[in-house]
PAKEBA-187765 format. One record per residue: x, y, z of N, C-alpha, C in turn; residue number from 1; residue in one letter. Coordinates in steps of 0.1 Angstrom, whole numbers, plus 5000, padded with zeros to 4 digits. Layout:
BEGIN
+--------+---------+------+---------+----------+-------+--------+---------+------+-----+---+
: n.east : n.north : n.up : ca.east : ca.north : ca.up : c.east : c.north : c.up :   k : r :
+--------+---------+------+---------+----------+-------+--------+---------+------+-----+---+
:      X :       Y :    Z :       X :        Y :     Z :      X :       Y :    Z : NUM : A :
...
+--------+---------+------+---------+----------+-------+--------+---------+------+-----+---+
***
This chain:
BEGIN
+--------+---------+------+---------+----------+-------+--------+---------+------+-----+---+
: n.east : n.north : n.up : ca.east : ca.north : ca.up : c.east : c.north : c.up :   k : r :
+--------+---------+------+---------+----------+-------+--------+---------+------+-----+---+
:   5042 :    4968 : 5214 :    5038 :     4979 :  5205 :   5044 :    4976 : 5191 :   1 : X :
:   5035 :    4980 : 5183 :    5045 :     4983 :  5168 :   5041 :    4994 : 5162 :   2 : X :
:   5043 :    4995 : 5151 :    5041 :     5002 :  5141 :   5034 :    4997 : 5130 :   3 : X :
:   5023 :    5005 : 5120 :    5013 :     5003 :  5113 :   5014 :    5016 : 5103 :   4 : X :
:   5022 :    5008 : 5088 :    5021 :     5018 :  5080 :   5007 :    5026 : 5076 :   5 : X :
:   5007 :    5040 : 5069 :    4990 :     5046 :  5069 :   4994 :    5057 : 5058 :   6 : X :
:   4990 :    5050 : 5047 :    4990 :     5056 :  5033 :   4983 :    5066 : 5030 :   7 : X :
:   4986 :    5075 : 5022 :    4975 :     5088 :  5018 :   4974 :    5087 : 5004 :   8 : X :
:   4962 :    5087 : 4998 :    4967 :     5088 :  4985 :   4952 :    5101 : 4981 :   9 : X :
:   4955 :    5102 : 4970 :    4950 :     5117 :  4961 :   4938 :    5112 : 4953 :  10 : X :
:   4924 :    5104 : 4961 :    4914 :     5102 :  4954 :   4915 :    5087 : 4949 :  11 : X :
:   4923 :    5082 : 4953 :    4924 :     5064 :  4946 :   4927 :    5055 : 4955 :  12 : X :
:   4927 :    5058 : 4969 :    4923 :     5048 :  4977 :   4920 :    5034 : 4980 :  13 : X :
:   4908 :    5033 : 4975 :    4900 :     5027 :  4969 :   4909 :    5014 : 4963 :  14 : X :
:   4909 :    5020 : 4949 :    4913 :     5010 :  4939 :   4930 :    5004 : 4948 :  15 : X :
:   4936 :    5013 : 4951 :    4946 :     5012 :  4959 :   4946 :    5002 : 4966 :  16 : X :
:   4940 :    4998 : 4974 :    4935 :     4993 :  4986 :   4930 :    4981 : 4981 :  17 : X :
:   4919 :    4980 : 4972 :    4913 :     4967 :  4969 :   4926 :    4958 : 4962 :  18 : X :
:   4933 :    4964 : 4951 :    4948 :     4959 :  4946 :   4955 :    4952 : 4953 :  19 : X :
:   4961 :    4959 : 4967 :    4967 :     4954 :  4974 :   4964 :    4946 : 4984 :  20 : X :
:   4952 :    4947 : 4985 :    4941 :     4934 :  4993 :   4948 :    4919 : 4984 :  21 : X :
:   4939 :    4920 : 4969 :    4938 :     4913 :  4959 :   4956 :    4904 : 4961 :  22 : X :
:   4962 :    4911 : 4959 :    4978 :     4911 :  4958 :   4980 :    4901 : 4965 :  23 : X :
:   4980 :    4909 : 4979 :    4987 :     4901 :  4991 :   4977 :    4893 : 4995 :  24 : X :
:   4964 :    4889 : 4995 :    4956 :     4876 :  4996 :   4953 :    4881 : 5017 :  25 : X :
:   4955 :    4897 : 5014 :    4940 :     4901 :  5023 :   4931 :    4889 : 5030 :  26 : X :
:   4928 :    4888 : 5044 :    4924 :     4883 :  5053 :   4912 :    4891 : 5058 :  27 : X :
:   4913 :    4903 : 5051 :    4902 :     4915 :  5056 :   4903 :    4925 : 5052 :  28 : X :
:   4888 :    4934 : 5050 :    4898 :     4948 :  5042 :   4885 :    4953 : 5041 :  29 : X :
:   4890 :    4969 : 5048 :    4877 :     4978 :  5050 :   4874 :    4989 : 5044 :  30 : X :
:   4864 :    4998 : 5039 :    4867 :     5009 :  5033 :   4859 :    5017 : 5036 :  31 : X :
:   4853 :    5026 : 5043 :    4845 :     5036 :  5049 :   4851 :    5054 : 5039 :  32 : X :
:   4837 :    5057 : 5032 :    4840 :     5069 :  5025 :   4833 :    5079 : 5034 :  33 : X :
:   4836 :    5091 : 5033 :    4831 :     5100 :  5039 :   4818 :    5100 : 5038 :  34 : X :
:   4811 :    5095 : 5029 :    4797 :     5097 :  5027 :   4789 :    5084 : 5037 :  35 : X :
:   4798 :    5073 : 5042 :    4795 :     5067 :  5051 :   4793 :    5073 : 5064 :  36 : X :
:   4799 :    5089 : 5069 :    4795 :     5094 :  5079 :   4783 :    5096 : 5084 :  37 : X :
:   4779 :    5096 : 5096 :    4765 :     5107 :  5098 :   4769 :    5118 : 5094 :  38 : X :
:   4759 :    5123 : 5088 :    4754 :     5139 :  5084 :   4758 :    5146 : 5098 :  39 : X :
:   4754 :    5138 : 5108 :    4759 :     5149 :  5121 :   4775 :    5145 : 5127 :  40 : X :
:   4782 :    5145 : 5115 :    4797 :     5147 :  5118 :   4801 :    5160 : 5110 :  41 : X :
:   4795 :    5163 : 5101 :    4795 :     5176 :  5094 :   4807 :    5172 : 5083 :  42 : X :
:   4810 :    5164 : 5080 :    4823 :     5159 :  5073 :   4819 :    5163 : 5060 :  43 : X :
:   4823 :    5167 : 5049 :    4822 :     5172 :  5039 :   4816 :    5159 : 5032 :  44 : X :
:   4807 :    5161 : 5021 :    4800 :     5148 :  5007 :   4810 :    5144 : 5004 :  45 : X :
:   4817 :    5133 : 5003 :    4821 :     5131 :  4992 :   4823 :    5112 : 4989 :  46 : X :
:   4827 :    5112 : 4977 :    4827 :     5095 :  4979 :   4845 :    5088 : 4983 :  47 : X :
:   4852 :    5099 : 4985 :    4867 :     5097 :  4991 :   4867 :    5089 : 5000 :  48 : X :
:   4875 :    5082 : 5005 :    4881 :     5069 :  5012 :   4888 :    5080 : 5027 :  49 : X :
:   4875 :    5078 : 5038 :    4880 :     5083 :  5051 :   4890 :    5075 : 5056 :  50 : X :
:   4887 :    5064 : 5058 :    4898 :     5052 :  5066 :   4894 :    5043 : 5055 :  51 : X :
:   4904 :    5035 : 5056 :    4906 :     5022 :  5049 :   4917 :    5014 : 5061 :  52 : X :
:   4915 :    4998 : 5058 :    4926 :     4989 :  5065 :   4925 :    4978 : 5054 :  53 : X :
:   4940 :    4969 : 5049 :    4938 :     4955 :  5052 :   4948 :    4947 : 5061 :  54 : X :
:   4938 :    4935 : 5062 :    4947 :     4927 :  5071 :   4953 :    4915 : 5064 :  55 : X :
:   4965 :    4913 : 5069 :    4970 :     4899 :  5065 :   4978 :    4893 : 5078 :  56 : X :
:   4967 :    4882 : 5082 :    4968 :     4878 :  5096 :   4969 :    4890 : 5107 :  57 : X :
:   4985 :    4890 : 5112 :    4981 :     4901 :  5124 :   4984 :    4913 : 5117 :  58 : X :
:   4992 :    4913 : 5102 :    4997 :     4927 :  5103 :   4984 :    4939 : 5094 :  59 : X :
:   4989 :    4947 : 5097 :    4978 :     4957 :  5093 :   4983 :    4969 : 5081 :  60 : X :
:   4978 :    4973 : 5071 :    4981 :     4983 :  5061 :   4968 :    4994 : 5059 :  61 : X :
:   4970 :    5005 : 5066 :    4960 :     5014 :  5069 :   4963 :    5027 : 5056 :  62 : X :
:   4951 :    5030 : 5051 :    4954 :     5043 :  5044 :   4940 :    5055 : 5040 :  63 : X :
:   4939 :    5064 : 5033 :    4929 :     5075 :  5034 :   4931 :    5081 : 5021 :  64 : X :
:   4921 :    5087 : 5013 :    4924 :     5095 :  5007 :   4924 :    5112 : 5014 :  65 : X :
:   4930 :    5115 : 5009 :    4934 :     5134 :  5013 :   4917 :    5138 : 5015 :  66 : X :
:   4914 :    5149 : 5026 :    4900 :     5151 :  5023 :   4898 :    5159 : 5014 :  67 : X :
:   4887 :    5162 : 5009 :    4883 :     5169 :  4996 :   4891 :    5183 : 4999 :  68 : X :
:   4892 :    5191 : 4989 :    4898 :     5204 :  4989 :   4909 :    5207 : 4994 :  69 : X :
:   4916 :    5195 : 5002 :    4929 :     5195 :  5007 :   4939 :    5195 : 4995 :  70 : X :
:   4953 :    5197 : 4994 :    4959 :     5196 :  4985 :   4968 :    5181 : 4990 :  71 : X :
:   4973 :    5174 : 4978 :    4976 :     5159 :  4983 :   4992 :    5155 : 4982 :  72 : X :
:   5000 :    5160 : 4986 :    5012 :     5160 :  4982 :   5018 :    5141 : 4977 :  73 : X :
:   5027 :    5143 : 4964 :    5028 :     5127 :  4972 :   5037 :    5122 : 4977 :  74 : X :
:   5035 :    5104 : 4977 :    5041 :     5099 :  4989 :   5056 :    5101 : 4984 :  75 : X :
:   5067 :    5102 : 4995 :    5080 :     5105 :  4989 :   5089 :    5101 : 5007 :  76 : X :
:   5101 :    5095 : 5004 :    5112 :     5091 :  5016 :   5103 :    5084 : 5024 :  77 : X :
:   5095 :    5078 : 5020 :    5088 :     5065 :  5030 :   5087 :    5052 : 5020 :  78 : X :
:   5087 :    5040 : 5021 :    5087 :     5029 :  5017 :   5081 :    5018 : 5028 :  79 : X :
:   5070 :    5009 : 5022 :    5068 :     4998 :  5029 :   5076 :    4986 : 5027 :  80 : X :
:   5081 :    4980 : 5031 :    5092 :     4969 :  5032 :   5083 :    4954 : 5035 :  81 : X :
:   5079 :    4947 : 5023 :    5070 :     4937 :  5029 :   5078 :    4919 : 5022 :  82 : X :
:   5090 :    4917 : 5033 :    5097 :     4903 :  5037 :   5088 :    4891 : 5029 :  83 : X :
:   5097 :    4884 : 5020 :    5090 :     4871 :  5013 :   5098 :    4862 : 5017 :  84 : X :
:   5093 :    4851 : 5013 :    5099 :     4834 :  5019 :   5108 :    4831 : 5009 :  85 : X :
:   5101 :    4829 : 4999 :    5111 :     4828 :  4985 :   5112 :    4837 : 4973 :  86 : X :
:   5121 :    4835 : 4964 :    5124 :     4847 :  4951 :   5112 :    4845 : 4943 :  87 : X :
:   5105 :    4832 : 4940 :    5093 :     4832 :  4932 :   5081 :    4844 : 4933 :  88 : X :
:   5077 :    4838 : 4952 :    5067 :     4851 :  4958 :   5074 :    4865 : 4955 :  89 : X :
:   5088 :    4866 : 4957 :    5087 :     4880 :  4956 :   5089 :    4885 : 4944 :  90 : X :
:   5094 :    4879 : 4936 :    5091 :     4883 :  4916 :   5080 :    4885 : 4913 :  91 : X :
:   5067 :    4876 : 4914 :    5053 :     4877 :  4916 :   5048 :    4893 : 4919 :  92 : X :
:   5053 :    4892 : 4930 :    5049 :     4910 :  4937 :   5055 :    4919 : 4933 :  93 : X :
:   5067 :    4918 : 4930 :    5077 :     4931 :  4925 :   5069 :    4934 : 4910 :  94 : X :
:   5065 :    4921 : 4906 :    5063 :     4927 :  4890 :   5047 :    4928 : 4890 :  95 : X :
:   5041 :    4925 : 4895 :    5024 :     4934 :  4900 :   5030 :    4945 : 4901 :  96 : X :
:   5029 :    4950 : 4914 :    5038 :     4962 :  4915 :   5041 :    4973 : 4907 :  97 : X :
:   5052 :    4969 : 4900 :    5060 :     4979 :  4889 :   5048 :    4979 : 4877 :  98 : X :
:   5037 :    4967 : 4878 :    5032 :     4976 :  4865 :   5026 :    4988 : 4864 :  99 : X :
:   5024 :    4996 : 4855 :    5026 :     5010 :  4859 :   5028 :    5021 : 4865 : 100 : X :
:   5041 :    5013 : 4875 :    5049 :     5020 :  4880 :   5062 :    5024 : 4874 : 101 : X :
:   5074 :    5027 : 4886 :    5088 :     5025 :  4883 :   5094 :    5016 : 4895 : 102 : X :
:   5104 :    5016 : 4887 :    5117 :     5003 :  4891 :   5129 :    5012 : 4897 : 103 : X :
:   5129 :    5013 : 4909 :    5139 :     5022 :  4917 :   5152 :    5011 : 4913 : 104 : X :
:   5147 :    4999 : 4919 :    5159 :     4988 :  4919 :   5150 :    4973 : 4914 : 105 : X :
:   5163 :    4971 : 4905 :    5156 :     4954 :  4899 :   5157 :    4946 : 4909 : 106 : X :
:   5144 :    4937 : 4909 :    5144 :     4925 :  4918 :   5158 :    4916 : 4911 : 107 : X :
:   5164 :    4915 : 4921 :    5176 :     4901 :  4921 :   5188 :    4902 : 4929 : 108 : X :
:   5193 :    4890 : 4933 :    5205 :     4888 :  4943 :   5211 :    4901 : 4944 : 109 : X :
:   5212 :    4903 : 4954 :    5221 :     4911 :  4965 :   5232 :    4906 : 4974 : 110 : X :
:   5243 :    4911 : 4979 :    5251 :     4906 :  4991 :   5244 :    4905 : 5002 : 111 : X :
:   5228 :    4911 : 5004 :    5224 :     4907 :  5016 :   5213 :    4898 : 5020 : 112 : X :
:   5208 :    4899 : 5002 :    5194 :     4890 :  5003 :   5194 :    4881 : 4995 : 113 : X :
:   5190 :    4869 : 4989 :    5187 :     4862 :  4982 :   5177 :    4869 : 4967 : 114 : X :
:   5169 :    4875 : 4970 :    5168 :     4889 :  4960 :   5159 :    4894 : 4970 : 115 : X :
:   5161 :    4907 : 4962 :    5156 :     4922 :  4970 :   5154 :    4931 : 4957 : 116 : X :
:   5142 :    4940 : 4957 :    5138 :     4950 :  4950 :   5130 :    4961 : 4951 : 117 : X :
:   5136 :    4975 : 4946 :    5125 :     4987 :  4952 :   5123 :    4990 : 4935 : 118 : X :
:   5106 :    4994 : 4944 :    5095 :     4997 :  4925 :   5085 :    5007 : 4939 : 119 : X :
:   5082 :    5015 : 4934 :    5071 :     5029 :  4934 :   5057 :    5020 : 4920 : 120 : X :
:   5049 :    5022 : 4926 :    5035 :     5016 :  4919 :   5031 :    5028 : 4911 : 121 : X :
:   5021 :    5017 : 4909 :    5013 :     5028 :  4898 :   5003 :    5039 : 4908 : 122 : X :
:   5003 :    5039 : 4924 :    4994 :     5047 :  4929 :   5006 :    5056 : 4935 : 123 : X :
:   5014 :    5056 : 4938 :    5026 :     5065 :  4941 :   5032 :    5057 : 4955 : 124 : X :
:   5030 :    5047 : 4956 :    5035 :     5040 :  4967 :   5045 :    5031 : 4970 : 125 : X :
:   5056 :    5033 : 4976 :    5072 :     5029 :  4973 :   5068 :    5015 : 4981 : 126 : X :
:   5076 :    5005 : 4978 :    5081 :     4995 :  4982 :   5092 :    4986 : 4979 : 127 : X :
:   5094 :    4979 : 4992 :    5102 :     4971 :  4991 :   5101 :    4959 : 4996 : 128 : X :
:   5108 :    4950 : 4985 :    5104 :     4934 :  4984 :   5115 :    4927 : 4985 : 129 : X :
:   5120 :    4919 : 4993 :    5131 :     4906 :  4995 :   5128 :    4895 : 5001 : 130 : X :
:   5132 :    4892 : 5002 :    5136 :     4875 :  5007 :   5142 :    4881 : 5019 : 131 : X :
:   5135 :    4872 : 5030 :    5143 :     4871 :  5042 :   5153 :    4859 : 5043 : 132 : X :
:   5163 :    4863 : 5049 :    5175 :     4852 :  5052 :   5175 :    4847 : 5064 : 133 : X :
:   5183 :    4836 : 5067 :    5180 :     4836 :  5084 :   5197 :    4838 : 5087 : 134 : X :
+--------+---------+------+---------+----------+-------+--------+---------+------+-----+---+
***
């Protein structure tokens, strides 16, 4: 069994999702809008992001935009935590990332990691980046 983070975001989805496809070098990546439904699901018009996935090998990063008329609170006390090989990879990603976002914590050496850093993006989506140790 595991677990499979599942993002919500407020109408940006999309761009969201293709980004972080782009980013992490996505192996697969899907995007089904509500207007991909049948009409006999009764699902409201719209061009919003019902499901979305990408894949990178086995792991999976699932997300949706809010449905129409819902209100979209945002994302807040959750964080994706996504483990690099080396500081280079994860400098690369932390600073994609932070651009137009914020810098919770600067990427660099820690007592536990070789470097580690938390940045909230520009779509409202926290993460965290380090180097794994053995």
């Amino acid at each position: 069994m595991s677990f499979i983070p599942y993002l919500n975001f407020d109408g940006t989805c999309a761009e969201a999702m293709q980004f972080y496809a782009d980013l992490f070098g996505a192996t697969e990546v899907q995007i089904m809008r509500y207007t991909d439904a049948p009409e006999s699901e009764g699902l409201p018009p719209s061009d919003r992001v019902m499901y979305a996935h990408i894949m990178l090998g086995d792991a999976c990063l699932m997300a949706s935009d809010w449905p129409p008329g819902m209100e979209a609170p945002p994302m807040a006390s959750v964080s994706v935590n996504h483990p690099v090989a080396d500081p280079e990879t994860g400098q690369r990603l932390f600073d994609a990332l932070a651009e137009g976002g914020t810098i919770t914590m600067p990427f660099e050496k820690t007592f536990f990691s070789e470097s580690f850093g938390m940045v909230t993006d520009r779509f409202g989506t926290s993460w965290m980046i380090g180097v794994l140790t053995d």
